[in-house]
N, C-alpha and C positions, 0 to 999 in steps of 0.2 A: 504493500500500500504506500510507503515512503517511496517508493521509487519512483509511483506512479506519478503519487504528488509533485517530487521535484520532475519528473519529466515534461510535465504541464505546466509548472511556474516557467523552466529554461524555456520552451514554448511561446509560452506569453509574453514574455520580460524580450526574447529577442524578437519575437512580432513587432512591438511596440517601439522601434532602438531608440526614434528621439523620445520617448515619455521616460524610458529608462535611463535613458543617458542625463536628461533632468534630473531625474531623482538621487542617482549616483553622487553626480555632482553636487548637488544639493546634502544629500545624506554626508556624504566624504568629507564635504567643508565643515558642516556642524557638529560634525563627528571632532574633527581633529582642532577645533574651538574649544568645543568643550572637554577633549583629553587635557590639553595643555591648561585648561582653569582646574580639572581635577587635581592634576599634578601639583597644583601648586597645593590647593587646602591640602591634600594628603601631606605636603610633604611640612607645610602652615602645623598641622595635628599631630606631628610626628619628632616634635621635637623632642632632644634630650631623653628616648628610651632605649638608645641604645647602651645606656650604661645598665651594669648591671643589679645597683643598686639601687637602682631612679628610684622606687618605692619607697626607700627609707632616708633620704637625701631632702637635706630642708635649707630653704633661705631664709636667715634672719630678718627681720623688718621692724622697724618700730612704728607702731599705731599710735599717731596723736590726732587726737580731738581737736574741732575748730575753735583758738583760743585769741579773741582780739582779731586782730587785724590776718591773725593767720589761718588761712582754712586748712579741713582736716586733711593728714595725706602719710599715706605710709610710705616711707625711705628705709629703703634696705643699703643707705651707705651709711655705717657703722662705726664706732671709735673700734682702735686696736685692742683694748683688753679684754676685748666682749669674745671673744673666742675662748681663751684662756679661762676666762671665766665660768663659761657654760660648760666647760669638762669639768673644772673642778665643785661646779654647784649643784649640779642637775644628773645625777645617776641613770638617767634615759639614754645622754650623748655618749656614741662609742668615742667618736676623733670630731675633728672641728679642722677645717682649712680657712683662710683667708685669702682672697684673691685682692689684690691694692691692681689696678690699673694706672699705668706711668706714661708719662705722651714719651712718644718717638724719640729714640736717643740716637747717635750714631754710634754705628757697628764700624767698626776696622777688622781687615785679616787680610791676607797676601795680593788678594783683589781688589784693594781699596777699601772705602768707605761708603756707608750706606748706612740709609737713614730706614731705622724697622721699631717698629713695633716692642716692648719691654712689659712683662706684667712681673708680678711678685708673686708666688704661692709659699704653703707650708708644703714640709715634703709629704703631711698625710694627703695629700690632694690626689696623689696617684692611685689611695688608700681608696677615696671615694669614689671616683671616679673610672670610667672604665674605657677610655680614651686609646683607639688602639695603636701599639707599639712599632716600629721598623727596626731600630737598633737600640741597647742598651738596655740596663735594669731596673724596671719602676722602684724595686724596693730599697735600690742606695743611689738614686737619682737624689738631687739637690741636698745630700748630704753635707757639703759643705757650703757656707755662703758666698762661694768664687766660682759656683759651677751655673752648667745652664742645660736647657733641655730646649730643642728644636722641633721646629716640623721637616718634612720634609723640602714642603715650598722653599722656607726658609735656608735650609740646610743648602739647597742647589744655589739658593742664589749668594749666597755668602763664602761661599767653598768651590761651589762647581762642581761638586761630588755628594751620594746618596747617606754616604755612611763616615761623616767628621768625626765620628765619638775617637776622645782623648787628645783632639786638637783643640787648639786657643785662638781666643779671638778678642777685642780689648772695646768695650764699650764702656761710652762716657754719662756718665750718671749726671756728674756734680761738675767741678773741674776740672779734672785730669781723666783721662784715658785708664780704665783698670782690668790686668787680665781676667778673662774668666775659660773653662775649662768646659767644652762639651762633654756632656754623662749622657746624654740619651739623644733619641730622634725618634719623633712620632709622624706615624703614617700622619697624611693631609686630613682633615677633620671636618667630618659630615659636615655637609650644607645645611642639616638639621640640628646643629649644634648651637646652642645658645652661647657659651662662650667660644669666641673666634681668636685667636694668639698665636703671635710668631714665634716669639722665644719666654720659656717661662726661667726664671731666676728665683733663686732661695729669697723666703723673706725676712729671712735672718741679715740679708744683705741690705733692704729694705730700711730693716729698723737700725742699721746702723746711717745711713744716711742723712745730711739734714734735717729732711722732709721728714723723715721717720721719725725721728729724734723729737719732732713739734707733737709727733698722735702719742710718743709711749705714754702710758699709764694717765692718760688725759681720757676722760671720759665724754668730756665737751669737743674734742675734737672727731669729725666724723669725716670717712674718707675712704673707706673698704667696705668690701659685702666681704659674709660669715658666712660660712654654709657648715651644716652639722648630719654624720648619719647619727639617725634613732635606732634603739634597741627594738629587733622585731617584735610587733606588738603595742608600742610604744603609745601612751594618750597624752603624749605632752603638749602635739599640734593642738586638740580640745581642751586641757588641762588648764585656762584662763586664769584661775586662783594662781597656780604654779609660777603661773609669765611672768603675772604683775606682782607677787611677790618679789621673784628676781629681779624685775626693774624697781622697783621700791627701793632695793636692797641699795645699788648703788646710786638713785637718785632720790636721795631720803631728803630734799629739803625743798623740789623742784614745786609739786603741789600745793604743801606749803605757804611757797610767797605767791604763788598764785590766785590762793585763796587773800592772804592776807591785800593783795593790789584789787582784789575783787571784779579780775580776769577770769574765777573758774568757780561756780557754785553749783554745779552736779554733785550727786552725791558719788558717781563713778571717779573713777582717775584719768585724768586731760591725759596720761600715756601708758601704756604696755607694750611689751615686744610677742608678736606673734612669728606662727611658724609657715612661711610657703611650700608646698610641696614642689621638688625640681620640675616636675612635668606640665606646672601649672604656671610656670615660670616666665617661657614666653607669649602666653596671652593676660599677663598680670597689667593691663593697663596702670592702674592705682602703684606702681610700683617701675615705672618705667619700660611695660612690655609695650607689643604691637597688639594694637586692636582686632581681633576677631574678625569684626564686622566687616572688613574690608577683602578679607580673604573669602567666605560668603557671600560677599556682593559680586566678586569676580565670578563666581561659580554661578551666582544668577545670572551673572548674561552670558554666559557659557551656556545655560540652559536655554533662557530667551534664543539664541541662534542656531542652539538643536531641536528645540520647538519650531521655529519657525521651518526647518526642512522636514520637522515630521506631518508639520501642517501643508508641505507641496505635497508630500508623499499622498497623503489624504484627499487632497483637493481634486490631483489628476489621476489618482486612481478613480476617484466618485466619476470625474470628468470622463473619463475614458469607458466608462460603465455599459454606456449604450453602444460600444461595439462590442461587447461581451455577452450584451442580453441574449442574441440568439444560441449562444455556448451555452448559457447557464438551462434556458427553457429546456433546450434538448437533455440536458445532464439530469435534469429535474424528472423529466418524462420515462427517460429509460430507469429511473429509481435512485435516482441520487439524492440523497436525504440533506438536510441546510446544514446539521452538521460537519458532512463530509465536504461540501462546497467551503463551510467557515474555514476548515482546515486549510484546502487547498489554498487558499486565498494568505490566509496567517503563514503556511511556508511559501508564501511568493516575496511577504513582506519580511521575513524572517532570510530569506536567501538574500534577498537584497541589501539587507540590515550587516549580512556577515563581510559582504561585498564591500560593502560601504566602511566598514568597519575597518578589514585590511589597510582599504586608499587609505582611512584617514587618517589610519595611525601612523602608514607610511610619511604621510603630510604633515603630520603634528612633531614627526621626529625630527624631519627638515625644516620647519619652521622655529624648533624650540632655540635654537641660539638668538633668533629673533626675540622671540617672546623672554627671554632671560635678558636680554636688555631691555625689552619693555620694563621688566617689572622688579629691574637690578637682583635677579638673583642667579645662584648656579646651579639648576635642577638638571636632571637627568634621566629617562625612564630608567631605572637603576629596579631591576626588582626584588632584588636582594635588599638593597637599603629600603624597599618599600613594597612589601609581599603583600599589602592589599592590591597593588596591579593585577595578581594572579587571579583574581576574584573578579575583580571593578571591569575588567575590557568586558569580560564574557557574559557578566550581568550587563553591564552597558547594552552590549549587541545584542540581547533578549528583550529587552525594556524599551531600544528603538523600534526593534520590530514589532514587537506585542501593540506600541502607544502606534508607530504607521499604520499597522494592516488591521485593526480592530474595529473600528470602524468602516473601513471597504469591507472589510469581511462580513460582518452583520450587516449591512444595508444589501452588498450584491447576494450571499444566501437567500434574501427575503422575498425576491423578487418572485412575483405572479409566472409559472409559465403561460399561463394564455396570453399575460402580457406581453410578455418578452417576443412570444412566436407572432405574436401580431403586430409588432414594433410600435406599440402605444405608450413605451418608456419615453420621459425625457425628463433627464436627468442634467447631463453636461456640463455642471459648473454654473447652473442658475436656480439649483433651491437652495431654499434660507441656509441650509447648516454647510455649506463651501462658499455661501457670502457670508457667511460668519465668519468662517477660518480667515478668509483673505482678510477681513478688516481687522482680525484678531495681529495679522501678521503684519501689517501696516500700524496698526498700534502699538507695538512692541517697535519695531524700525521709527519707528516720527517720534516716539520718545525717547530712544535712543539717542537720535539726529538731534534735538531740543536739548538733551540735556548735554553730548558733546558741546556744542553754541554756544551753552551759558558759562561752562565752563570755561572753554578759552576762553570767552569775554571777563572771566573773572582773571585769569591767570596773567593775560594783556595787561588791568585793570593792578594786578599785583609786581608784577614789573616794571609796567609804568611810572605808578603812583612814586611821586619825591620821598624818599625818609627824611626828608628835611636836613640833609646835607649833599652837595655834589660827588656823587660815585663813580663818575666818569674819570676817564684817563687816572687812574691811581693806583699804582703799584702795590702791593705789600711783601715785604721782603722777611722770611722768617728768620730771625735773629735768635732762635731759641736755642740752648748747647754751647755758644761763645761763652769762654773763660771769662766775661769782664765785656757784655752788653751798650756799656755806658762808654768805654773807649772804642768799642769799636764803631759806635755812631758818631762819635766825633771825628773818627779818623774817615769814615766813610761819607763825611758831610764835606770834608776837605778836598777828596776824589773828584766830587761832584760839582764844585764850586766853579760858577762859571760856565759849566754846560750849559747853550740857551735852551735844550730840548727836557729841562732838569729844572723845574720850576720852583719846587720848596718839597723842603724833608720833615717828616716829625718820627719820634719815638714814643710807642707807649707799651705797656704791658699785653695787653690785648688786641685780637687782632677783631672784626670786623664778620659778622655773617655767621651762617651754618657751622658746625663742630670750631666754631672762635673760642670759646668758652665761654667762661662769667667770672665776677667775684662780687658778692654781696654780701654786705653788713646788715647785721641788728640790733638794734640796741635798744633801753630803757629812756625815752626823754620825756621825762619833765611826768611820768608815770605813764604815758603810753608806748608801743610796743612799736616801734618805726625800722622801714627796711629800706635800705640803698641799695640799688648796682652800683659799684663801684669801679669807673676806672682809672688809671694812672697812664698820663700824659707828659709831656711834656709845650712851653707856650706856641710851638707852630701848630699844634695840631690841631684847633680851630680854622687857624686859616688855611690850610692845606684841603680840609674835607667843608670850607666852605660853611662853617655854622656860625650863626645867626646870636651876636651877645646882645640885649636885649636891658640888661642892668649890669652898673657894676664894671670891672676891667678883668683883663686878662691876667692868666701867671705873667710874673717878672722874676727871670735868674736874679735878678740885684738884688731883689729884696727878699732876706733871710728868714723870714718869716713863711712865704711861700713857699719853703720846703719840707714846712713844719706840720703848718697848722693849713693854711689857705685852701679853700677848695670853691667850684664854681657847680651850680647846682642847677635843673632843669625848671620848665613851668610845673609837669607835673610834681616834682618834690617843694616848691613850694605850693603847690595849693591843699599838699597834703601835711604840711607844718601851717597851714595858714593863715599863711604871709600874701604879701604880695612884693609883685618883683622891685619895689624899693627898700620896702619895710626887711627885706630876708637880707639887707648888705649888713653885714655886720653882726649877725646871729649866731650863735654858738649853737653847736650839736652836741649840749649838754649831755653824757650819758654812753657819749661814744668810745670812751677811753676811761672807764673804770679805775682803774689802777693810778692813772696821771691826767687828774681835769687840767693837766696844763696844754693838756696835747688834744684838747678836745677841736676838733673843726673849725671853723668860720667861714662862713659865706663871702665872697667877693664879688662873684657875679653870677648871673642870670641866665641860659643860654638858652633858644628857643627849642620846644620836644622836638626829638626827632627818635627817630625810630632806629635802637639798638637792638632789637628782636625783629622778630617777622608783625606780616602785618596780621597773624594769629593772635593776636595781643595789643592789648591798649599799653599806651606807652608809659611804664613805671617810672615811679623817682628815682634818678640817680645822682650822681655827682661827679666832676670830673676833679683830682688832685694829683701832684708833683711829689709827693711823701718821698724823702731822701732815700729811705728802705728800700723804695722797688724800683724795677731794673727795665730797661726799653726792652723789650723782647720781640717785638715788632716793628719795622722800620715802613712809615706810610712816607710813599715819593709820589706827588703830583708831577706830571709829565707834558710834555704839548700834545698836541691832537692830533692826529693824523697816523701813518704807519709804526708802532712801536717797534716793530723788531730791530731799528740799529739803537733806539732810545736803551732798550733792554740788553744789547752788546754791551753801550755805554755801561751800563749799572753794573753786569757781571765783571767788567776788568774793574770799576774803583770796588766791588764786594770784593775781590780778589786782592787789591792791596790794603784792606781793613780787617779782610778774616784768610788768612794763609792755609788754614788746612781745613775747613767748612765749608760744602757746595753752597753754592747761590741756590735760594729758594725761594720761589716767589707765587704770587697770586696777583687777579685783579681782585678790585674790592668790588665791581658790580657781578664778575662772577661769584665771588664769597656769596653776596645776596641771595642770586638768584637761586642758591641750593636751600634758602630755605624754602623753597617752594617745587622740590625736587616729587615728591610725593602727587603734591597738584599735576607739574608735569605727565607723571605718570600716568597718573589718570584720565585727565584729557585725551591724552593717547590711544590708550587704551580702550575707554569708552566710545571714541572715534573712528577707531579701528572696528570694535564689536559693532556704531552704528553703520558702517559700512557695509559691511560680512551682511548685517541683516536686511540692509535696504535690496543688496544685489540675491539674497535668496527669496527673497519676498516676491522682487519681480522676475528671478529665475521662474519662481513657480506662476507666475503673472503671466507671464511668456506662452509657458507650454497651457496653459488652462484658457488663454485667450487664441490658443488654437486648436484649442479641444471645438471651444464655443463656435470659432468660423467653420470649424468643419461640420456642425452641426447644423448651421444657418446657411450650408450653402444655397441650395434651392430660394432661400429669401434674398441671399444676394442677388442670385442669378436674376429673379424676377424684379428685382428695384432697380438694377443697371439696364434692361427691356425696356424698362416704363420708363428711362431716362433719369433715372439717378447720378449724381455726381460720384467723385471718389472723393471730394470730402464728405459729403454728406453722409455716404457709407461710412467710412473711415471715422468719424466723429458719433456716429449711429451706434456701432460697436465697442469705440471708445468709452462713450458716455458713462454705460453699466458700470464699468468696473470701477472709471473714476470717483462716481457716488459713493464706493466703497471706499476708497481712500480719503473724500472729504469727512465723510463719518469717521473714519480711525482718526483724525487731525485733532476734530472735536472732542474724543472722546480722550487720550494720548495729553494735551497740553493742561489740562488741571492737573493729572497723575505727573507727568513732568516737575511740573511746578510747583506740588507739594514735595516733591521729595529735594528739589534744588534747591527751595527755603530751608530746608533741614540740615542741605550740604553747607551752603554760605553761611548759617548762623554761625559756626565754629569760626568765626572768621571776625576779625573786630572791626574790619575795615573789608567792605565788598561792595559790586555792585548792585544795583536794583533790578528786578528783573522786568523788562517789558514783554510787550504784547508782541513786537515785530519779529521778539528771538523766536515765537513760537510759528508767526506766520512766514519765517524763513527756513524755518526747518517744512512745513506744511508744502510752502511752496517748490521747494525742493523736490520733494516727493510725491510732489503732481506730478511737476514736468519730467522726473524719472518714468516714474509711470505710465504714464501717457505717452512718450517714448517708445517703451516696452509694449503695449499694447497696440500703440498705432501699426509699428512693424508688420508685426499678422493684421492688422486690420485695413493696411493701403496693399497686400499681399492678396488679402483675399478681394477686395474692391478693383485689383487690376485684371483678375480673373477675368476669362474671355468665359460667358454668359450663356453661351451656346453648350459650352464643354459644361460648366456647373450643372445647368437642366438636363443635361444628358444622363451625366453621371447619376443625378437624382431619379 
């Protein structure tokens, strides 16, 4: 009976070659759309279990309550004793590691220098973790605090070779260059790995460090994530009394004055430290993960675009039905019972499904380097790293076929033989439920198309828009790793002096944009709870980026007091002291300096907001100051306009006579920016790409169901062109139908658009407004595709010579 079956489906399917050849095409593309979004959730869901402990592996976090000006939020960066401390408090914890993240340092070894990646661990890290190995031995790796452990990436590009273990290589921490000793080398690390790292180092190396030296035994200082494994069985993660007891323990006086400032009158406590589970790690929003929801929304219109080709599948099989009627009557008559036709019909749709299935995966494999730069990641059909594939394809290609052929299948079964034999069928692509589909599929494609629109009209709108200083032509040169920052800007001011294409230089600590960093202050004034960004400057760097003083004056080197105490402050941070921009000259930031009010702040001047974050954010109080402590790490060069690249020679030969043994590194500041909106980027794209795919299968299946319908109208053609009809009139005759369908999906598509686009841009503190015209451009668009698509067969069928049409009928 299967044989029979497929024998009549290969039958039909190549009778048919252009209906099949649509559907193919159609199935294949949304086939290999939606592999590549499954790929991604599965591999989104799949983080961090390939260790073997995931289960019992927890991240530290401390839970505080919204207190004053601070809303609630749990931080899993951590002071250093808190590891230490939970072995020796808490009978639950077997080991505890600590992971310190360190920015880029430079590597040295026989290949030169290179600038990589640095983290800290304890050596139980290897304990916990199940990270797998290439060379060396987890259990006396990082042994001593001058050793190191690699990946492999790393290893090749620092060596040249797979297997360094017991070679040296000299990386600069602080000042000086200091050897360190390869112990291990680890295979490259899952694309599902939440922690990503080039070389790990002891953190014994760590705490001897400056840096270190500031977090020991300071509990107010925080700067690392903890991760602890539990005793199998373990209820410490629920054990709440237990938490807040141990944070009690060592912050026995925090609640306290809390109370006493009458900042906190719950009867609970404003903080406890709770426990994350590893696997719940990377979707930990509240904790610095990636959102969920975004990985889901891909996978919905991955669906939307395999929908819409299961809905051609649908439309032109229904369509194609009335050349089928007189097969089925006869099948009917010699004893063919509905459910043996249901069958026949479900493996026509089922063959095609596996068909489709092959191309698409074939397609989705060729595409995937693609979609890995869509969506910045490095996934793989790997099915080892992801055995739900062994499952997901072959469900996939059941679930296509079943949702294609289920309805062809129950409608053609149903069918009357006396109808069929008498040819009283019409069907074709003109009852209600295949004008459902198509408007269903145009609905899905126009809101697509609308919400791409709004989006790059946002993302234009975010590029655009001023931060309220000039970002154009500006250098940033990284200065971070020189011995002595503050001479090398001098000596590199000197290089440059006199170049007309070399406009003015500043130094500050910070640089500008995306992964720039921060530093913010808090403090106690005057009994409320007040926070700064903080950055340090020096006096060009106003006028270099072009911002706007407003009250008050600039730093001056001559005056000794500006190294001290002096600082220049924004609108927003006065209106949140409220002040106003005269009344703030001369204000102390009583509160800021505990220990020595002599070294408390002062206001000097005013600067107008501008935007040091993205435009995700309304723009917080900061302050800008020259404090003798900190060190220019960043060198901003305003440039002329025009071609940079000999501008940029210029800078690398005076970088070269100011820093002798550190590459030249640089950035623009309006690229810095434009990554915080790398994400938007993405999306834009992507949802651009997805309205695309959908608009072109929509009228794929538009195509072949509008020449289902002429071939079913021939006889009326033939008789309209007789009586002297035009080929527009025909042509727009035929036209007409279908585009009714598409003006109903427009209508129905830009309210759903539109609620969901308000919901995108609210995240946003600064967006566009949405109009009417985005929605009648996307609308419009989708006429005139359509009507395109349709005209083709319908000035094809109108050219028909009229004589041959009535014949054939």
């Amino acid at each position: 009976m299967l044989h029979n079956y497929l024998t009549i489906a290969f039958r039909a399917l190549w009778k048919n070659k252009g209906i099949t050849a649509i559907n193919v095409v159609g199935l294949s593309v949304g086939l290999a759309c939606f592999a590549l979004f499954l790929l991604h959730i599965v591999d989104e869901f799949s983080f961090d279990r390939f260790h073997a402990k995931a289960g019992h592996i927890f991240r530290i976090y401390q839970d505080n309550q919204a207190v004053g000006d601070h809303a609630a939020q749990k931080d899993a960066y951590l002071p250093m004793p808190l590891g230490p401390a939970l072995q020796a408090d808490l009978p639950d914890v077997v080991r505890f590691t600590r992971y310190q993240g360190w920015r880029e340092s430079f590597v040295r070894t026989s290949r030169g220098v290179h600038l990589t990646k640095v983290d800290f661990v304890d050596a139980a890290f290897f304990q916990l973790f199940s990270f797998p190995w290439a060379y060396g031995d987890a259990a006396t790796a990082l042994s001593d605090p001058n050793q190191v452990v690699l990946t492999e990436a790393t290893a090749q590009k620092l060596f040249g070779e797979a297997n360094p273990v017991g070679k040296t290589l000299e990386i600069k921490l602080e000042e000086q260059f200091e050897p360190f000793v390869v112990t291990g080398v680890m295979k490259n690390l899952p694309s599902n790995s939440t922690a990503q790292f080039q070389i790990l180092a002891s953190f014994e190396k760590f705490a001897s460090t400056s840096r270190g030296q500031r977090s020991k035994d300071r509990w107010n200082h925080i700067s690392m994530q903890t991760f602890v494994e539990l005793q199998p069985g373990s209820d410490l993660p629920q054990d709440s009394a237990r938490l807040l007891q141990f944070w009690q323990k060592y912050y026995p006086d925090t609640e306290k004055k809390l109370r006493e400032k009458g900042q906190w009158t719950q009867a609970s406590s404003p903080s406890t430290y709770g426990l994350q589970p590893l696997l719940a790690m990377h979707h930990a929003t509240e904790t610095d993960g990636v959102n969920p929801k975004y990985a889901w929304i891909l996978l919905a219109i991955g669906g939307v675009i395999l929908l819409i080709a299961c809905i051609n599948f649908t439309t032109l099989t229904i369509g194609r039905s009335a050349g089928r009627a007189r097969e089925i009557g006869v099948r009917k008559c010699i004893g063919a019972s509905r459910q043996q036709l249901s069958r026949q019909f479900l493996t026509e749709a089922l063959l095609l499904s596996a068909f489709s299935t092959g191309i698409g995966m074939l397609l989705a494999w060729g595409l995937l380097p693609t979609f890995n730069q869509l969506i910045g990641k490095e996934l793989s059909f790997n099915f080892q790293q992801f055995p739900e594939l062994w499952w997901l394809v072959p469900t996939l290609t059941l679930v296509v076929g079943a949702l294609a052929g289920s309805y062809p299948a129950f409608v053609l079964s149903g069918f009357s033989p006396l109808d069929t034999l008498k040819s009283k069928l019409k069907v074709g692509g003109e009852n209600w439920f295949t004008r459902s589909l198509v408007t269903l599929q145009f609905v899905l494609s126009v809101g697509l198309m609308a919400c791409t629109f709004i989006m790059l009209r946002q993302l234009e709108f975010l590029q655009s828009k001023s931060p309220g200083f000039d970002r154009e032509n500006v250098v940033i040169i990284n200065a971070e790793g020189t011995t002595n920052p503050t001479q090398v800007l001098t000596r590199f001011r000197e290089a440059v002096r006199g170049q007309p294409d070399v406009l003015a230089v500043s130094g500050a600590e910070l640089s500008l944009g995306e992964d720039a960093g921060w530093s913010r202050s808090g403090f106690d004034y005057q009994g409320q709870e007040k926070n700064l960004y903080e950055y340090h400057v020096d006096p060009e760097y106003l006028s270099v980026l072009g911002m706007q003083l407003l009250a008050g004056r600039n730093f001056d080197r001559s005056i000794t007091s500006d190294s001290v105490t002096a600082i220049i402050i924004n609108e927003s941070a006065v209106r949140d002291f409220g002040w106003t921009n005269e009344s703030a000259l001369g204000q102390p930031l009583t509160g800021y300096d505990e220990k020595n009010p002599a070294r408390n702040p002062v206001v000097i001047g005013v600067v107008r907001d501008f935007h040091f974050r993205s435009f995700h954010e309304q723009v917080k109080p900061m302050m800008f100051q020259m404090f003798h402590d900190y060190k220019p790490q960043q060198f901003f060069v305003r440039i002329a306009s025009g071609d940079p690249a000999p501008t940029l020679e210029r800078l690398r030969t005076a970088w070269a006579s100011a820093e002798a043994v550190l590459p030249f590194r640089y950035q623009f500041l309006d690229e810095n920016l434009r990554k915080f909106y790398q994400t938007e980027t993405r999306w834009g794209k992507t949802v651009g790409l997805a309205g695309s795919i959908a608009i072109l299968l929509a009228c794929l299946g538009l195509f072949g169901l509008a020449a289902l319908s002429t071939m079913n109208r021939t006889k009326e053609i033939g008789i309209r062109k007789v009586l002297g009809a035009s080929v527009s009139s025909i042509t727009g005759l035929l036209a007409t139908d279908f585009l009714k369908l598409v003006f109903v999906a427009i209508l129905i598509a830009s309210p759903i658009a539109w609620y969901y686009m308000q919901r995108w841009l609210a995240d946003f503190a600064y967006h566009i407004d949405i109009q009417w015209w985005m929605f009648a451009g996307a609308g419009l668009a989708a006429i005139v595709i359509a009507f395109l698509t349709v005209s083709f067969q319908s000035v094809r069928a109108a050219l028909a010579n009229p004589v041959k049409s009535l014949r054939s009928e």
